[in-house]
C-alpha positions as CSV (number, residue, x, y, z in Angstrom):
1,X,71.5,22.4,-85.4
2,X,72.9,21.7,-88.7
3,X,74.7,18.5,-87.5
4,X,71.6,17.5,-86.1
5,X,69.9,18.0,-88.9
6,X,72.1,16.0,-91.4
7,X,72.2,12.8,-89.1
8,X,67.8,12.9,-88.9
9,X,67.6,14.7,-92.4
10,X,69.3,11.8,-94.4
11,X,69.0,8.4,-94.3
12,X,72.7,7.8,-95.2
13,X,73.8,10.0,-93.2
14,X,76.8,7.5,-91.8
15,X,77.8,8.1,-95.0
16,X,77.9,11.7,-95.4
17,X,80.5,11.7,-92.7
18,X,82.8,9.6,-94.5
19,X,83.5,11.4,-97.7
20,X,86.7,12.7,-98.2
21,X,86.7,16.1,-99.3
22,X,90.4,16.3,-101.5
23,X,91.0,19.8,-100.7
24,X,89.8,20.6,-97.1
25,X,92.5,22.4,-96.1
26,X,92.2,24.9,-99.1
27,X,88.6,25.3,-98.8
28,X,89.0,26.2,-95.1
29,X,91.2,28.5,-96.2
30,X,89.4,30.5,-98.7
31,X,86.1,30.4,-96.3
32,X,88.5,32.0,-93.9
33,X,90.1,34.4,-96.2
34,X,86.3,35.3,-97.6
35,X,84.9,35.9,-94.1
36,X,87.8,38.2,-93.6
37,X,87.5,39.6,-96.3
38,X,83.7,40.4,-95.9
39,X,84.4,42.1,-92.1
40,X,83.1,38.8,-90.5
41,X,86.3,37.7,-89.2
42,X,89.4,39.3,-87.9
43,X,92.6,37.6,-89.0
44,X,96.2,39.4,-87.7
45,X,98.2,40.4,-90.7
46,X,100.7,37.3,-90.6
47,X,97.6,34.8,-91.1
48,X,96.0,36.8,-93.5
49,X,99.3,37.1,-95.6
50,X,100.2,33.8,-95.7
51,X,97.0,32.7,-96.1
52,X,96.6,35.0,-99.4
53,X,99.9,33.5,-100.5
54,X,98.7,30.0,-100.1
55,X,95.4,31.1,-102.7
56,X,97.9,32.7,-105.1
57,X,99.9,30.0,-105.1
58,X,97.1,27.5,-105.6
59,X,95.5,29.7,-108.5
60,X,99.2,29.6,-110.6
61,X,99.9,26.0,-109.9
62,X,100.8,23.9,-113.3
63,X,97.1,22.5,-114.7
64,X,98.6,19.9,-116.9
65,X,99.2,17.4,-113.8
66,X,95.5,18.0,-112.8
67,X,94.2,17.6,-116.6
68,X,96.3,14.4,-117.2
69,X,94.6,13.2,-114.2
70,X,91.4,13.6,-115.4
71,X,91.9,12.2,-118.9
72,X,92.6,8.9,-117.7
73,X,90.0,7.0,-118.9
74,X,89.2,3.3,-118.0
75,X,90.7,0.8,-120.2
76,X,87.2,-0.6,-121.1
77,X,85.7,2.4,-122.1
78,X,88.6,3.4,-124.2
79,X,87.9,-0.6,-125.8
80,X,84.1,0.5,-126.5
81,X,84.9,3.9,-128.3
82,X,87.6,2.2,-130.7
83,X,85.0,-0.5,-131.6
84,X,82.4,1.9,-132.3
85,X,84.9,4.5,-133.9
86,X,86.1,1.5,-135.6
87,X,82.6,0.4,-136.8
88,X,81.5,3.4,-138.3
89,X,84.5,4.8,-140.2
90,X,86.7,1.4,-140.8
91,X,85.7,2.1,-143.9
92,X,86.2,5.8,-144.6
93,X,89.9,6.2,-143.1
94,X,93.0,5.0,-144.2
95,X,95.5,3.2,-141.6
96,X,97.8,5.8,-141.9
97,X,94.9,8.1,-140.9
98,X,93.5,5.9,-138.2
99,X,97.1,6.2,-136.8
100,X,97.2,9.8,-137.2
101,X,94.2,10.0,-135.0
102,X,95.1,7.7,-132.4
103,X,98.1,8.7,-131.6
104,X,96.7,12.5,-131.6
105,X,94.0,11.6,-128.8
106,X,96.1,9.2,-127.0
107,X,99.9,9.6,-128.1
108,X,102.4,12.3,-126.3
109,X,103.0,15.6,-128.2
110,X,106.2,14.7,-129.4
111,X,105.0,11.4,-130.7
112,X,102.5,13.2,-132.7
113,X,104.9,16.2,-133.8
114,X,107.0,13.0,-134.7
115,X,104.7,11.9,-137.1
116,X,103.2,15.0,-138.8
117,X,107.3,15.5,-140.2
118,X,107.4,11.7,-141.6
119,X,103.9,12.5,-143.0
120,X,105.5,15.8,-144.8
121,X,108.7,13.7,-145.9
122,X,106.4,11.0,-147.5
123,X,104.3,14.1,-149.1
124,X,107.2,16.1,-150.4
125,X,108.9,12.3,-151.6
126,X,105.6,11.2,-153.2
127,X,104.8,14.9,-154.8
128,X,108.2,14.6,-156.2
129,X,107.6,11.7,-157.8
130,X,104.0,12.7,-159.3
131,X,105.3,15.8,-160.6
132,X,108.0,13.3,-162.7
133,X,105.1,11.3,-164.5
134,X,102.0,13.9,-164.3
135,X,100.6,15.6,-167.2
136,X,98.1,17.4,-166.6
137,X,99.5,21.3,-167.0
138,X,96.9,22.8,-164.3
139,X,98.0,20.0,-161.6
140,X,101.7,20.8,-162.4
141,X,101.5,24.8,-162.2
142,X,100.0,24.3,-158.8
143,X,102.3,21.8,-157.8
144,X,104.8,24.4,-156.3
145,X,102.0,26.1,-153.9
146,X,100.8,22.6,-152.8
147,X,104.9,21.9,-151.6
148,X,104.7,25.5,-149.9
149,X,101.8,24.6,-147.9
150,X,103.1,20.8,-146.8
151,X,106.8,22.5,-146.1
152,X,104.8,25.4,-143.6
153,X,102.1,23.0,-141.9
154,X,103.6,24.0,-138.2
155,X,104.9,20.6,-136.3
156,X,102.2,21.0,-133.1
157,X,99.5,19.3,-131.8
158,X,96.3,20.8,-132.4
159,X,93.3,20.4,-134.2
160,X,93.8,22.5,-137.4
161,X,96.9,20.6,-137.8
162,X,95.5,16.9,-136.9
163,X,93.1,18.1,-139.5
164,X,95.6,19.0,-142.5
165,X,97.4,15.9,-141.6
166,X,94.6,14.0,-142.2
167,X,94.4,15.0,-145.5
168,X,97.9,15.0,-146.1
169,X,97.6,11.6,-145.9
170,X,95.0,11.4,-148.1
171,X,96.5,13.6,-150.8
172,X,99.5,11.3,-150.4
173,X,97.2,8.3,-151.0
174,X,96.0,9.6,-154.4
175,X,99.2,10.6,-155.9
176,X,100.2,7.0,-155.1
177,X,96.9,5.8,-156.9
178,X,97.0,8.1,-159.9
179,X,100.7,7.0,-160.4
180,X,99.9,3.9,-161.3
């Protein structure tokens, strides 16, 4: 009855027989394991065993495979996001920054991690070097607390520290301005 009512009930329903369902052999298995489960079916303790083992193993597999799959994005889309990213904050971020962010979304974590430690050896450098030639008395007693908080930013990839990074950078930029 169903059957016959998908082939008169849609009009593609040539179609509907040829999409391939990626995980058929799971779903069958957890329809079977539910009906079991429910006292509809009877499975012998072997089946029902391995088929339980087959769910587990399913539910602890590794997700970063599966997300890294679905994060690739086509190459044109990733072109129109730049250009409007581009567009509306060219003129608000720093290159340093815009790099910071790109290689966040779309770099590995230990090009990133890579980056955030030459971003806190430029800071340290450069607050070095403003401490030398500033005179302002309030700047320079907070100057120590400012290195404590570059020298504990963690070396990870999330978005606290993409974040701090990002004005890092920025901090960085206006010691080099107000040096001069």
């Amino acid at each position: 009855m169903l059957i016959k009512d998908i082939n008169t009930g849609l009009a593609e329903s040539r179609r509907f027989y040829d999409i391939k369902i990626e995980n058929y052999r799971l779903f069958a298995t957890v329809q079977t394991v539910l009906n079991e489960w429910r006292g509809k079916d009877k499975l012998d303790l072997t089946t029902r065993a391995t088929y339980e083992e087959q769910l587990v193993d399913w539910l602890a597999r590794s997700t970063e495979k599966n997300l890294q799959e679905k994060m690739d994005v086509d190459p044109l889309v990733q072109k129109l996001m730049y250009q409007k990213f581009e567009s509306k904050y060219k003129e608000q971020l720093s290159d340093s920054q815009k790099n910071i962010l790109e290689c966040s979304i779309l770099g590995t974590d230990s090009e990133f991690i890579e980056i955030i430690k030459e971003t806190k050896i430029r800071a340290l450098s450069e607050l070095d070097a403003y401490e030398k030639v500033c005179d302002n008395r309030l700047l320079k007693e907070n100057i120590g607390g400012v290195r404590k908080s570059i020298e504990s930013l963690p070396e990870e990839k999330t978005d606290v520290v993409i974040a701090k990074t990002l004005h890092l950078v920025h901090l960085i930029e206006e010691m080099k301005t107000d040096e001069r």
